[in-house]
PABARO-136612 format. One record per residue (C-alpha): residue number from 1; residue in one letter; x, y, z. Coordinates in steps of 0.001 Angstrom, whole numbers, plus 500000, padded with zeros to 6 digits. Example, Ala and Ser with C-alpha at 12.3 -4.5 7.8 and 13.67 -1.06 7.14 Angstrom:
{r 1, "A", {512300, 495500, 507800}},
{r 2, "S", {513670, 498940, 507140}},
//
This chain:
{r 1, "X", {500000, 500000, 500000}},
{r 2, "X", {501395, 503585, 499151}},
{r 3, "X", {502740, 505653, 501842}},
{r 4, "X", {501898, 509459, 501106}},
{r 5, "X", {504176, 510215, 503864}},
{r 6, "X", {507036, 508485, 503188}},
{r 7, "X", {506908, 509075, 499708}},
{r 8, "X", {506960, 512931, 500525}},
{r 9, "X", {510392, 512243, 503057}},
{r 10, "X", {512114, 510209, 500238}},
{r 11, "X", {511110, 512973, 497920}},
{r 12, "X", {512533, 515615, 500414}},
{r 13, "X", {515737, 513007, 501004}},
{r 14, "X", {516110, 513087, 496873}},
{r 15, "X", {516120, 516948, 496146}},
{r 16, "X", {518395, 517493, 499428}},
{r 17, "X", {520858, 514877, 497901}},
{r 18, "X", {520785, 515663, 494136}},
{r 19, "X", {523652, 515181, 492549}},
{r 20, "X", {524867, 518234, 491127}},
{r 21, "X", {526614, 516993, 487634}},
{r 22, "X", {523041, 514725, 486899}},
{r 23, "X", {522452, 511448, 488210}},
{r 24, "X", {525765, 509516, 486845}},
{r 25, "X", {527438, 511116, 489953}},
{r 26, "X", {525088, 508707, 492074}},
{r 27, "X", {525020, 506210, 489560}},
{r 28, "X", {528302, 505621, 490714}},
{r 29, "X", {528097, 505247, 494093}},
{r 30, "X", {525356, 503013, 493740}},
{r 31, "X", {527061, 500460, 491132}},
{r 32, "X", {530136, 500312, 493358}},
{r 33, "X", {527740, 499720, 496749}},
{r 34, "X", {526088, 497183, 494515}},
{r 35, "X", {529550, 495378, 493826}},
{r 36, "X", {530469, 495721, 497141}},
{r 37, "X", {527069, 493833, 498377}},
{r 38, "X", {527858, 491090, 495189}},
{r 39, "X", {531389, 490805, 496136}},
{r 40, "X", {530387, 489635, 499545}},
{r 41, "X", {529946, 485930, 498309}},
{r 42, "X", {533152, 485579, 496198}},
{r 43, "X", {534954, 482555, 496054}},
{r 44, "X", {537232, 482508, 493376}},
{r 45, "X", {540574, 482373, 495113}},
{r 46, "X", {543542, 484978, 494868}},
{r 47, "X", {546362, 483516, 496193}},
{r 48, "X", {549169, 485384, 493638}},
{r 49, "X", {549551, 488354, 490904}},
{r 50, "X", {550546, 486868, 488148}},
{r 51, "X", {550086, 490004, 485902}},
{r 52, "X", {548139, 492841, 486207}},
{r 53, "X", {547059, 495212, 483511}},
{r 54, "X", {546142, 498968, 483215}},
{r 55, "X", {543878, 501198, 481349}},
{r 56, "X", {545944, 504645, 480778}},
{r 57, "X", {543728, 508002, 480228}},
{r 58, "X", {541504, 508669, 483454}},
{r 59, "X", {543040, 505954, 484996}},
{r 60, "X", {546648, 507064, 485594}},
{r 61, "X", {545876, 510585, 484779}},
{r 62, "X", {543454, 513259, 483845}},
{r 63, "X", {542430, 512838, 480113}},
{r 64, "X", {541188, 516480, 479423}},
{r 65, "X", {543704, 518797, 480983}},
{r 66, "X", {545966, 515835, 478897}},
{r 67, "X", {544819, 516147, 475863}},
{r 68, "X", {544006, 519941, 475879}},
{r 69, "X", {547501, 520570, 476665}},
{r 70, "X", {548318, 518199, 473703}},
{r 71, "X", {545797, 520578, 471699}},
{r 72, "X", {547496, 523887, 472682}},
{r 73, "X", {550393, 522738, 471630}},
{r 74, "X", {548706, 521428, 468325}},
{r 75, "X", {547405, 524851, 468030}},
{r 76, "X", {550716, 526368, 468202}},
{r 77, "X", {551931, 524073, 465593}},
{r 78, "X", {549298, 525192, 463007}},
{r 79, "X", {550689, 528994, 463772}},
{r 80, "X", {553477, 528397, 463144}},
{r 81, "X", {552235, 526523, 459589}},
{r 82, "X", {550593, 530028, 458747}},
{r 83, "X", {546811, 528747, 460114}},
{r 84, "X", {546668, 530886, 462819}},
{r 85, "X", {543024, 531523, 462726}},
{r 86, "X", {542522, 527417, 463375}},
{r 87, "X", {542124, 525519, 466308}},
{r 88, "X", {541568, 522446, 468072}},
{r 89, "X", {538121, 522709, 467781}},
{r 90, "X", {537974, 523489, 464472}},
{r 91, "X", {540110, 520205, 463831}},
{r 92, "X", {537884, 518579, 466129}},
{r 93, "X", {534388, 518734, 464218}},
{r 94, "X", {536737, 518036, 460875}},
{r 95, "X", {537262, 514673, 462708}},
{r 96, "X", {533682, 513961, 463375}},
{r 97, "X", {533095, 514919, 459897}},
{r 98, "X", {535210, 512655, 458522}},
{r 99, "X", {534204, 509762, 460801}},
{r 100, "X", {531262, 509728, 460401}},
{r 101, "X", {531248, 510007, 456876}},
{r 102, "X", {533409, 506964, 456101}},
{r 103, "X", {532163, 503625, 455634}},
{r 104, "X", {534906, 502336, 457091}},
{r 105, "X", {536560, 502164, 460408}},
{r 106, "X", {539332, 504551, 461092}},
{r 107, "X", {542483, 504328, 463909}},
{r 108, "X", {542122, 507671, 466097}},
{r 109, "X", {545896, 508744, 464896}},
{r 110, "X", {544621, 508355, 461519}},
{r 111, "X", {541532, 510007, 461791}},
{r 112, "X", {543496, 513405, 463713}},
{r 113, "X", {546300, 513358, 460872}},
{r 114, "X", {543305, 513794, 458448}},
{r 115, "X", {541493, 516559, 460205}},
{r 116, "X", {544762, 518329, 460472}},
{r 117, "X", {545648, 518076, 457099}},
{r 118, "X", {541803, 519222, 456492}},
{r 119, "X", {542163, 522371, 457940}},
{r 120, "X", {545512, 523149, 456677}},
{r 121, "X", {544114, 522507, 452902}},
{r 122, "X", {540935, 525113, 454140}},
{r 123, "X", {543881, 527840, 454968}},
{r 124, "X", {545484, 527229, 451578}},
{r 125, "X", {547389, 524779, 451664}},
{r 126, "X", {547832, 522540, 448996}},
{r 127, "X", {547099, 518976, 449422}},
{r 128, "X", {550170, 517069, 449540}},
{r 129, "X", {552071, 520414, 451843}},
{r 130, "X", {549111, 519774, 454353}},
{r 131, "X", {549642, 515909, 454670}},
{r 132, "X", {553097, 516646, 455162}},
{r 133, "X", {552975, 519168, 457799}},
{r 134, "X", {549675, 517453, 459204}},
{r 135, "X", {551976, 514031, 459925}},
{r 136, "X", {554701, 516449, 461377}},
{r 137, "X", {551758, 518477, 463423}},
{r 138, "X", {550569, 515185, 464865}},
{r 139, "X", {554113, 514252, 466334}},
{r 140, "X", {554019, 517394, 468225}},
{r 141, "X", {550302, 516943, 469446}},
{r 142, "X", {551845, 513184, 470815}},
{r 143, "X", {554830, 514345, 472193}},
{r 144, "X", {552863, 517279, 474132}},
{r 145, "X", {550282, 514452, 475670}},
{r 146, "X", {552971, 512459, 476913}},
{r 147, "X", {554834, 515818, 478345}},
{r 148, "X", {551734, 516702, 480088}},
{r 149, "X", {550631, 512977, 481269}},
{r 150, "X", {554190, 513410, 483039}},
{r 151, "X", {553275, 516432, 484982}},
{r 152, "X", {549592, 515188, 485244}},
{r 153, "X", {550022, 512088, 487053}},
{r 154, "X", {547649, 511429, 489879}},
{r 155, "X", {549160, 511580, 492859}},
{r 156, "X", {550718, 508150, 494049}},
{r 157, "X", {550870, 506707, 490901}},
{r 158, "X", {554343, 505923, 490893}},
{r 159, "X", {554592, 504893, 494118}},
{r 160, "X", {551864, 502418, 493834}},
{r 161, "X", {553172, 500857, 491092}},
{r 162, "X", {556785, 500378, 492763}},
{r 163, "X", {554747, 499028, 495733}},
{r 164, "X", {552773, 496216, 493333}},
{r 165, "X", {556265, 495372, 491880}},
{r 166, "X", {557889, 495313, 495399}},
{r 167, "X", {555016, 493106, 496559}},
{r 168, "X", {554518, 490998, 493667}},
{r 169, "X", {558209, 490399, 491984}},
{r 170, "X", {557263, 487628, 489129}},
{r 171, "X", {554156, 489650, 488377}},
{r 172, "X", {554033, 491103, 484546}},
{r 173, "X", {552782, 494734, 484743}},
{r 174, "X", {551393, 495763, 481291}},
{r 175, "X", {549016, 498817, 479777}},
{r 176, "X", {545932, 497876, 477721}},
{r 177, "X", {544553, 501144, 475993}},
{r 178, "X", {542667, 502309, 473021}},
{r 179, "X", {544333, 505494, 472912}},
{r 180, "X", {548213, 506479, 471346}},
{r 181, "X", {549276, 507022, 474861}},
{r 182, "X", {552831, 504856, 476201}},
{r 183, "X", {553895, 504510, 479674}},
{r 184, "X", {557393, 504064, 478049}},
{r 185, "X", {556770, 507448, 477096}},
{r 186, "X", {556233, 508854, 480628}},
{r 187, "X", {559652, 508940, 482058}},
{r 188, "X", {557765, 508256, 485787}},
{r 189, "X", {555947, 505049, 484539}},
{r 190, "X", {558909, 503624, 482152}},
{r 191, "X", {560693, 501794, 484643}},
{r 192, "X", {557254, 500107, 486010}},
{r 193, "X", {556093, 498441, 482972}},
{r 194, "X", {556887, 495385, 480688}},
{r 195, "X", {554912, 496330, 477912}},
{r 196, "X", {551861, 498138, 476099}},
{r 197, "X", {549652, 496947, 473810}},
{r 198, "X", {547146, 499486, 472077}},
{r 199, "X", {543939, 499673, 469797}},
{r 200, "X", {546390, 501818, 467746}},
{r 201, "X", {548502, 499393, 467024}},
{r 202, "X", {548694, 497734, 463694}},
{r 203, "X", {548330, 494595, 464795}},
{r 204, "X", {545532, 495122, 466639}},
{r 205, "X", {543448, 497760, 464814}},
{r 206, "X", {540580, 498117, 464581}},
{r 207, "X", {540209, 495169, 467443}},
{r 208, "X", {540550, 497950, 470638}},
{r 209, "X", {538538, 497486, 473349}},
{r 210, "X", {536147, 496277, 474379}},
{r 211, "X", {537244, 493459, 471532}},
{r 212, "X", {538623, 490249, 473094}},
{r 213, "X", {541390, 490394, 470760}},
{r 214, "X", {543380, 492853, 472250}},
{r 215, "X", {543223, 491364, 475701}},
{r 216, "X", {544160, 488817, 473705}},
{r 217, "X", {547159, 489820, 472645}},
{r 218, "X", {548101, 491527, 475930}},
{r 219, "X", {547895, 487952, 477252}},
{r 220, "X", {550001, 486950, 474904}},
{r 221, "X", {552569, 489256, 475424}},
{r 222, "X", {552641, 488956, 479221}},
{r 223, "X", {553161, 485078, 478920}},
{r 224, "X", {556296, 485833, 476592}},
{r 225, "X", {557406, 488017, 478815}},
{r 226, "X", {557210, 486567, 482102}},
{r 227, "X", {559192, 483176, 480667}},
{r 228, "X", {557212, 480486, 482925}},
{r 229, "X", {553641, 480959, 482247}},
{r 230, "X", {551138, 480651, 479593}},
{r 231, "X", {548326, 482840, 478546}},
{r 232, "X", {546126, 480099, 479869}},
{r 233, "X", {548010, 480170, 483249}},
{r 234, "X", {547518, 484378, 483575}},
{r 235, "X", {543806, 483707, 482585}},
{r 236, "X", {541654, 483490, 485084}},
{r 237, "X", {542083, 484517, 489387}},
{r 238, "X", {545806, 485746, 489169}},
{r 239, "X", {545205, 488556, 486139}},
{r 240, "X", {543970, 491863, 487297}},
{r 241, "X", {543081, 494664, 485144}},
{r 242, "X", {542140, 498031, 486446}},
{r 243, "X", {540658, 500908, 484533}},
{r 244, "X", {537541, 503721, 484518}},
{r 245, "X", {535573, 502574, 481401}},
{r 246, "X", {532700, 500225, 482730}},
{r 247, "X", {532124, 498370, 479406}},
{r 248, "X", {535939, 498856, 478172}},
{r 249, "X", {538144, 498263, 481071}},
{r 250, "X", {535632, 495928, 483570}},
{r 251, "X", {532993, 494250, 481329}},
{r 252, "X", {535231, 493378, 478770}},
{r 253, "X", {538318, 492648, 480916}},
{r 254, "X", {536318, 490112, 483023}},
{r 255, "X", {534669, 488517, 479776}},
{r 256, "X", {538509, 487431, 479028}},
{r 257, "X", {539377, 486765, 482072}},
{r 258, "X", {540759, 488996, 484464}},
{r 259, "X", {539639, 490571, 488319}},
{r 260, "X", {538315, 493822, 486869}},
{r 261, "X", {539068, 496877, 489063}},
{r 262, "X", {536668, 499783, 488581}},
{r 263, "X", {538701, 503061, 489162}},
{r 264, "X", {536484, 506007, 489208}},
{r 265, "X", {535449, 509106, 492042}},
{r 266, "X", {532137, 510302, 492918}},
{r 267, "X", {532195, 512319, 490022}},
{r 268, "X", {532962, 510306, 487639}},
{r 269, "X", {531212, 510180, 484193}},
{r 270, "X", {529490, 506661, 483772}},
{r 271, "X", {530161, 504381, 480632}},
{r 272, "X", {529944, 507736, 478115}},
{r 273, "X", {532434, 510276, 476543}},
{r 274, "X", {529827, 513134, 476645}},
{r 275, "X", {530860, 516577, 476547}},
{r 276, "X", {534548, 515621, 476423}},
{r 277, "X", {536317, 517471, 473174}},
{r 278, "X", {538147, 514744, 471962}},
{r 279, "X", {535119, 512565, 471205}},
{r 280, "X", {533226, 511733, 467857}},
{r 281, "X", {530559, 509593, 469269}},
{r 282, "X", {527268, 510081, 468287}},
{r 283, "X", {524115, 510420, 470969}},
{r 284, "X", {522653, 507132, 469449}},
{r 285, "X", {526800, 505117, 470385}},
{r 286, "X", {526785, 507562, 474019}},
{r 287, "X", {523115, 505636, 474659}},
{r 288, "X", {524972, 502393, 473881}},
{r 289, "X", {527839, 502924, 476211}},
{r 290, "X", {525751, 503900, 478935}},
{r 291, "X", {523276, 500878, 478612}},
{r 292, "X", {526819, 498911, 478083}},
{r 293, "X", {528006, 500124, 481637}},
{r 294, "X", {525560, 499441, 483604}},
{r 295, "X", {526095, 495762, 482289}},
{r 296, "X", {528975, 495726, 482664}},
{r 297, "X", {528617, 497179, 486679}},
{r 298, "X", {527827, 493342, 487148}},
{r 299, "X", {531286, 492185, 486651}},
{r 300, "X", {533412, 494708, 488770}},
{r 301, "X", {535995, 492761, 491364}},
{r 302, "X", {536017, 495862, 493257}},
{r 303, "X", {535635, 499700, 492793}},
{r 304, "X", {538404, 501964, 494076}},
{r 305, "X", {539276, 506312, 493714}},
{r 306, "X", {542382, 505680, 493075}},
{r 307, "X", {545471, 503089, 492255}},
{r 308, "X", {546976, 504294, 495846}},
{r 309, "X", {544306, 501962, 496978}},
{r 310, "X", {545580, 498354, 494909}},
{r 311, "X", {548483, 497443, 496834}},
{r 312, "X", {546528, 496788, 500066}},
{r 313, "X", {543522, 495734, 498070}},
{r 314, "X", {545658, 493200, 496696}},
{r 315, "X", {547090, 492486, 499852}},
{r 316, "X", {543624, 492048, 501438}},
{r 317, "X", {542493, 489466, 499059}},
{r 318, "X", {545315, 487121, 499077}},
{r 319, "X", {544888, 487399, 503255}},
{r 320, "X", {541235, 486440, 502017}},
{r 321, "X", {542184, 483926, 499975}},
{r 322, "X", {544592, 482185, 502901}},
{r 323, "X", {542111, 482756, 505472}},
{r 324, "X", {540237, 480324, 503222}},
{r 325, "X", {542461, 477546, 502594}},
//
């Protein structure tokens, strides 16, 4: 039977705690007390890090102050290439342009070469000048985001990392991501990894994530690497990936395999790239991601703010996993 009175209270306890960037902000609170309440029950045993994989942008650091610093930079470029009046955004919407009129599919680096050389032609350049200086222009944008993921890093990235390799010796520590970016690029993250694999990559494109084929190949890699192991031996309890992309990083991770660490704040947009300048999504493929992470919310290992927080999650679960024997 309704409640009138109760209904009014939770209405008053909803307007006092609206979320004030729409409800994803909540949405996120309640998918990770959600997890939480699933993960009560687990029994899948975690008795050693065998390799443990990372997402990149919004996961190690900030992707928009990152890439707008990439753009400036960019911008600065196409001065200097007598386009002064152009900017990033104008070479943004020649991106979506151009995506979404091709029938094909298109690598990211391929698709901002072509906007740049696009907007070079428009100030008068001719076309095979603006593919030139468009390749050289796109060096500079990709040095610049690896410059500023340097001096972006959240704080305790680092040091986490040297923890998890202090903690876990034999474990493989490798980056999954769709983007261009390279920890081997980021003089503070060089020394922690083993490898990268990316959607970029030629031998993966146009399989990025949330594809099983390039956890695939990161699997692969890792067992080469670590010189006693198999993919089929990383599969499974020991492989931990971590990430902020519901259906990218956690859905898909844990469909190949892998603990799936959520890493995202209160704030955190949920499962879409909306309102973010770099993106080229439509509203109809923003729907899909959305739907696609609240999936994927079923399949989270555990949600943290930030990687400060693995090492003793780590350490917690293999105390779990002993206290169980």
């Amino acid at each position: 039977m309704a409640n009138p009175r109760a209904d009014r209270r939770l209405e008053r306890w909803q307007l006092a705690h609206r979320p004030p960037r729409s409800y994803r902000r909540l949405l996120v609170l309640v998918l990770a007390a959600l997890a939480a309440l699933r993960l009560g029950g687990r029994s899948r045993a975690f008795s050693a890090l065998r390799l443990v994989t990372f997402d990149l942008d919004d996961t190690l650091w900030p992707q928009d102050p990152v890439v707008g610093r990439a753009n400036a930079a960019m911008a600065e470029e196409l001065r200097r290439a007598g386009a002064a009046s152009i900017g990033a955004d104008d070479v943004a919407a020649e991106m979506r342009a151009i995506r979404h009129n091709l029938p094909t599919k298109i690598s990211y680096s391929e698709l901002r070469r072509q906007g740049i050389a696009k907007v070079l032609e428009r100030a008068g350049s001719t076309p095979s000048s603006a593919d030139a200086l468009a390749a050289s222009i796109f060096e500079a944008w990709l040095r610049a985001r690896h410059d500023a993921a340097e001096d972006l890093l959240f704080e305790g990235v680092a040091g986490a990392l040297a923890v998890i390799r202090s903690d876990h010796p034999d474990a493989v520590v490798g980056a999954i991501t769709n983007s261009r970016a390279n920890p081997f690029a980021v003089p503070s993250l060089a020394p922690l990894f083993d490898f990268t694999v990316s959607g970029e990559d030629a031998n993966i494109f146009p399989h990025r994530k949330p594809s099983p084929v390039i956890f695939e190949f990161a699997l692969e890699r890792a067992a080469s690497l670590s010189g006693k192991w198999a993919a089929s031996d990383l599969r499974g309890n020991s492989w931990v990936h971590v990430g902020d992309d519901l259906p990218n990083d956690v859905g898909a991770a844990a469909d190949a395999g892998a603990r799936a660490v959520w890493i995202a704040d209160d704030g955190a947009a949920v499962g879409t790239t909306e309102g973010r300048s770099y993106s080229t999504a439509t509203p109809e493929e923003q729907a899909k991601r959305l739907h696609a992470a609240q999936v994927a919310s079923d399949k989270m290992a555990a949600h943290i703010r930030s990687v400060v927080e693995l090492p003793q999650l780590f350490r917690d679960w293999i105390a779990e996993s002993a206290g169980n024997d």
